[in-house]
C-alpha positions as CSV (number, residue, x, y, z in Angstrom):
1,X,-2.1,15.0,12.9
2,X,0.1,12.3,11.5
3,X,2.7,13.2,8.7
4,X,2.9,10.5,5.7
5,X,6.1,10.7,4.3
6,X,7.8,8.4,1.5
7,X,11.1,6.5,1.6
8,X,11.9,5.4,-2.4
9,X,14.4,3.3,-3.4
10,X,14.3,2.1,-7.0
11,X,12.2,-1.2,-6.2
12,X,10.3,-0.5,-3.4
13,X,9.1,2.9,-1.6
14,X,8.0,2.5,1.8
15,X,5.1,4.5,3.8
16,X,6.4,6.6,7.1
17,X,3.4,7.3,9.5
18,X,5.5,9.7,11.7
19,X,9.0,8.1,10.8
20,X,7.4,4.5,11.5
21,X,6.9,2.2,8.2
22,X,3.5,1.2,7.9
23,X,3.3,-0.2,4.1
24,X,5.5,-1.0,1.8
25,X,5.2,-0.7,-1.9
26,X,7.8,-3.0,-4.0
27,X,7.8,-2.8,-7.8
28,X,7.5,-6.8,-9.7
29,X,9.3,-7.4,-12.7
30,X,6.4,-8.5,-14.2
31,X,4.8,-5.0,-14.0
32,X,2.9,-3.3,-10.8
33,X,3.1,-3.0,-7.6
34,X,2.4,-5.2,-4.5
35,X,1.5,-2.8,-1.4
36,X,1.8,-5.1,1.8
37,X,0.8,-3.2,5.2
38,X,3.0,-3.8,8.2
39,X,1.1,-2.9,10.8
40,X,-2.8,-4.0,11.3
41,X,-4.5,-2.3,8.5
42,X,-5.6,-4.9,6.2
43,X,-7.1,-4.2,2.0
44,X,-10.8,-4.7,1.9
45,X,-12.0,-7.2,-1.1
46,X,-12.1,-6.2,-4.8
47,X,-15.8,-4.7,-6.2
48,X,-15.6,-8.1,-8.0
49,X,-14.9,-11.0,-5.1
50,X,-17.1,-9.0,-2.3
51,X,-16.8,-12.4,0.0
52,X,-13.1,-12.5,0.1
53,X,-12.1,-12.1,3.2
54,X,-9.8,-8.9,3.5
55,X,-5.6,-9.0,3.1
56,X,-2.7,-7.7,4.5
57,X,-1.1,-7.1,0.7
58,X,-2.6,-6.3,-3.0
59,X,-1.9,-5.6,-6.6
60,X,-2.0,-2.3,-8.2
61,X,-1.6,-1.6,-11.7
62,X,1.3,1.5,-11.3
63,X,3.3,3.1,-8.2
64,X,1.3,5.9,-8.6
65,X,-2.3,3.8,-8.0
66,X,-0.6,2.3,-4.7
67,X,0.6,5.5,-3.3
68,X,-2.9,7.0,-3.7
69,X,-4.6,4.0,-2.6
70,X,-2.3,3.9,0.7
71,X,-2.7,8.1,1.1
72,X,-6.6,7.3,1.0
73,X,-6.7,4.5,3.2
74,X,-4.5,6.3,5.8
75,X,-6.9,9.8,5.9
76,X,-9.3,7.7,6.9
């Protein structure tokens, strides 16, 4: 099984799938976090626009939102 491991820095933390990045989080200075994939995974829409099509990066409110949103997506 994979290993998800974390790679903080003080504005962004990146996701390690077995030592390779596969999402990065980075902190905005307005508040929240952007989590952009780098591989193929891609967000589905929000409960609220279900006809958007799906993107590679979205907005949570807090780091630890993302995180748990990128753990969840990545257990399958």
């Amino acid at each position: 099984m994979a290993q998800l491991t974390w790679n903080d820095t003080p504005m962004a933390c990146t996701a390690l799938l077995d030592d390779v990045p596969v999402c990065t989080l980075k902190i905005k200075d307005i508040g929240g976090v952007a989590a952009s994939w780098q591989d193929d995974h891609l967000w589905p829409p929000p409960a609220h626009m279900p006809k958007a099509p799906a993107q590679p990066t979205r907005f949570f409110a807090d780091l630890a939102e993302a995180k748990a949103a990128v753990e969840k997506t990545l257990a399958g």
